[in-house]
C-alpha atoms as one frame of an Amber mdcrd trajectory, in Angstrom:
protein
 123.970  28.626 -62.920 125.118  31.667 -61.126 124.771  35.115 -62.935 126.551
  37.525 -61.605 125.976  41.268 -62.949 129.061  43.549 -63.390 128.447  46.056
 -60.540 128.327  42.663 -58.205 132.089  41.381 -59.471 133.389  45.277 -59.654
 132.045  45.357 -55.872 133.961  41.840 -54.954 136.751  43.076 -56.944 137.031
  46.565 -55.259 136.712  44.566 -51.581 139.313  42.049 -52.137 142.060  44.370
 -53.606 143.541  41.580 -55.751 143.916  41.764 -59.593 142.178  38.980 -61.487
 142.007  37.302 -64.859 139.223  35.897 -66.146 140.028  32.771 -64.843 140.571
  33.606 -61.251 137.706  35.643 -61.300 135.401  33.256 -62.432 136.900  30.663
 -59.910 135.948  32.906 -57.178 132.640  34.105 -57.974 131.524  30.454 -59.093
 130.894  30.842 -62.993 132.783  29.798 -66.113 136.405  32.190 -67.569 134.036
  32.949 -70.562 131.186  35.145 -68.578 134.271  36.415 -66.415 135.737  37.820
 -69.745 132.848  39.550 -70.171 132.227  41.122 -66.792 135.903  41.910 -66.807
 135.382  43.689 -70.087 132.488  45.950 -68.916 134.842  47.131 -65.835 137.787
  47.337 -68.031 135.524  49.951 -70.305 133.025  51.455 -68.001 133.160  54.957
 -67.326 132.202  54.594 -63.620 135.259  52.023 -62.964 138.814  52.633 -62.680
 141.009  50.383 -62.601 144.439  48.692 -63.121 145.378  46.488 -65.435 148.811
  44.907 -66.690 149.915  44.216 -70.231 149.016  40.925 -72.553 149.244  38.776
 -72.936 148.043  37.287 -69.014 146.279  40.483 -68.764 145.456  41.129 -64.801
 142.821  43.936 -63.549 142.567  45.393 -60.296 139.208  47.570 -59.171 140.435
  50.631 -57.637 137.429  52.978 -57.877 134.019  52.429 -58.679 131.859  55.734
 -59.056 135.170  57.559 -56.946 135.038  55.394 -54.200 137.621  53.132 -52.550
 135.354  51.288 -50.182 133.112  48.378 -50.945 129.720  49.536 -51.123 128.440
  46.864 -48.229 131.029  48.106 -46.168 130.225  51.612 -46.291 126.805  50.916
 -45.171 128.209  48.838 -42.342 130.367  51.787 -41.027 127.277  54.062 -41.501
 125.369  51.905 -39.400 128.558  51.918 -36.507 128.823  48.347 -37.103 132.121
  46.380 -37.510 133.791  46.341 -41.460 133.950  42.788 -42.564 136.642  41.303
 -43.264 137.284  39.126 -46.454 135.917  35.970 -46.878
């Protein structure tokens, strides 16, 4: 079992610039639509997240800012550090 905390999907989220539902998020981060729900939930409503999000029913979310940044956190380090920005996996 894989638990995966909300800043951690908001991160992947922010990174892969893709909107999500529950389902697709839980596919790629490797836990079950029903903890996805959740996590999406807490980003949805979180002060420190913006985001996008499309109508229901098939509600989708997109990360846009987390804290009023644009840049996945790892990769802000990485360009700190003069190293290369990774690309998506």
């Amino acid at each position: 079992m894989c638990i995966v905390s909300t800043m951690e999907a908001a991160e992947f989220m922010l990174k892969s610039g893709d909107f999500f539902t529950a389902g697709t998020l839980g596919e790629k981060l490797g836990i079950t639509a029903k903890d996805a729900t959740g996590l999406l939930y807490n980003i949805r409503n979180g002060k420190k997240y913006d985001t996008l999000e499309t109508a229901l029913p098939n509600r989708t979310v997109k990360v846009v800012l987390i804290s009023g940044r644009k840049v996945n956190e790892k990769d802000l380090w990485r360009l700190a550090l003069g190293l290369r920005v990774s690309t998506l996996t």
